[in-house]
C-alpha positions in Angstrom: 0.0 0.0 0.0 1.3 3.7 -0.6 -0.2 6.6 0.9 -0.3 9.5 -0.6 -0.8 13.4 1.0 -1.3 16.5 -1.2 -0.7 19.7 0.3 0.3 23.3 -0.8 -3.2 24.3 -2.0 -5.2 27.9 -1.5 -6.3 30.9 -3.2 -4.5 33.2 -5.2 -5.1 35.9 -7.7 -4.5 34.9 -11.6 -1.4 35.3 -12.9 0.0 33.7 -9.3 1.7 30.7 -8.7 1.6 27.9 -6.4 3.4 24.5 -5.6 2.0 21.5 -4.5 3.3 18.7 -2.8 2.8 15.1 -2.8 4.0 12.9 0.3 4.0 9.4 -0.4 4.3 6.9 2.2 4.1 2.9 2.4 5.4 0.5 -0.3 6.9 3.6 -2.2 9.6 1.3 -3.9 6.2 -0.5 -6.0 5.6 3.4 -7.7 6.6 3.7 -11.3 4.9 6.3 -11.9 3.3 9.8 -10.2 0.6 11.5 -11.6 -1.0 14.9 -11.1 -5.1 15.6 -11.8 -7.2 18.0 -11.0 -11.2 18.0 -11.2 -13.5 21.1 -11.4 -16.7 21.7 -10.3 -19.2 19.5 -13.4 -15.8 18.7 -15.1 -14.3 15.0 -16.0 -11.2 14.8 -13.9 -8.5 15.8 -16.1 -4.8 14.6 -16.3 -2.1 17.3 -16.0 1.1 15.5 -16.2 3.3 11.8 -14.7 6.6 11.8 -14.2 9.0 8.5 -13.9 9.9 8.0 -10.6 12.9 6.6 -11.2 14.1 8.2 -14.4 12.6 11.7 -13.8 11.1 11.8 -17.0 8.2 14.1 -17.4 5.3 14.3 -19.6 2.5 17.5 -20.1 -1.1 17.3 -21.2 -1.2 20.2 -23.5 -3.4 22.4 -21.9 -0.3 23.0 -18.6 2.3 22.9 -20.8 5.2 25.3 -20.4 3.2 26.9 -17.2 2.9 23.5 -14.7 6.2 21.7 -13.8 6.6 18.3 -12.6 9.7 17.4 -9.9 10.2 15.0 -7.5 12.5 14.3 -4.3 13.3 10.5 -4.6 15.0 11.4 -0.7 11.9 13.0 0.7 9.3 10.5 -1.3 7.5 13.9 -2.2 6.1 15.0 -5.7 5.8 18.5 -5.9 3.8 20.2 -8.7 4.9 24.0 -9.8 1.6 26.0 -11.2 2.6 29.8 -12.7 0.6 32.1 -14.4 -2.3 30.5 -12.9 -6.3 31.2 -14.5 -9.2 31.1 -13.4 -10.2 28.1 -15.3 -6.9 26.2 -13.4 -9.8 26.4 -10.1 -10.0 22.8 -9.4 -9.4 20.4 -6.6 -5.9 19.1 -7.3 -5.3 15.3 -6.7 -1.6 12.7 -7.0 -1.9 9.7 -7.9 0.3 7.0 -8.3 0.9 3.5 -10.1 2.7 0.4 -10.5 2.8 -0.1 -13.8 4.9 1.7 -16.4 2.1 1.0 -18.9 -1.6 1.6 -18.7 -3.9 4.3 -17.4 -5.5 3.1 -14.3 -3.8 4.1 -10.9 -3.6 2.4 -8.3 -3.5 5.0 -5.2 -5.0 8.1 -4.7 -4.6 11.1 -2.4 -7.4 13.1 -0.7 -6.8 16.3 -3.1 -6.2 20.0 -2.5 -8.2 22.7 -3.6 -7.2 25.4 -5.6 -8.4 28.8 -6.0 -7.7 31.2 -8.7 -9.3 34.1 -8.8 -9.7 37.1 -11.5 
């Protein structure tokens, strides 16, 4: 079993930034990869990014791209999620994930989520 925490979340005006963290606990040594979602309000839950745990590699859904950066500290067993130029429409409740598998799209753990606020 891994455990995961989110934290980091709150309000702040667009244009802002914000970084959230992910603390895993448990079996952390059975992640491959960590993903980061978030879920607004009458919205599908929508995938932001992953990154390896182990190589570090990184991959973007389109619509963060080049303002949402993925990092993690293999030491601290903490995924941290950078958010800049934040919108309005990036007002969600932010959730990690993580999985076992390499392949696939189903994950296996979940944390509770953190909301986010941006306002205009």
């Amino acid at each position: 079993q891994v455990q995961l925490v989110e934290s980091g979340g709150g309000l702040v005006q667009a244009g802002g930034s914000l970084r959230l963290s992910c603390a895993a606990s448990g079996s952390t040594f059975s992640t491959a990869i960590m993903g980061w979602f978030r879920q607004a309000p009458e919205k599908e839950r929508e995938l932001l990014g992953t990154i390896n745990w182990r190589s570090g590699n990184t991959y973007y859904a389109a619509s963060v791209k080049g303002r949402f950066t993925i990092s993690r500290d293999n030491a601290k067993n903490t995924v941290y999620l950078q958010m800049n130029s934040l919108k309005p429409e990036d007002t969600a409740v932010y959730y990690c994930a993580a999985k076992r598998s390499l392949f696939g799209s189903l994950y296996d753990y979940w944390g509770q989520g953190t909301q986010v606020t941006v306002s205009s």
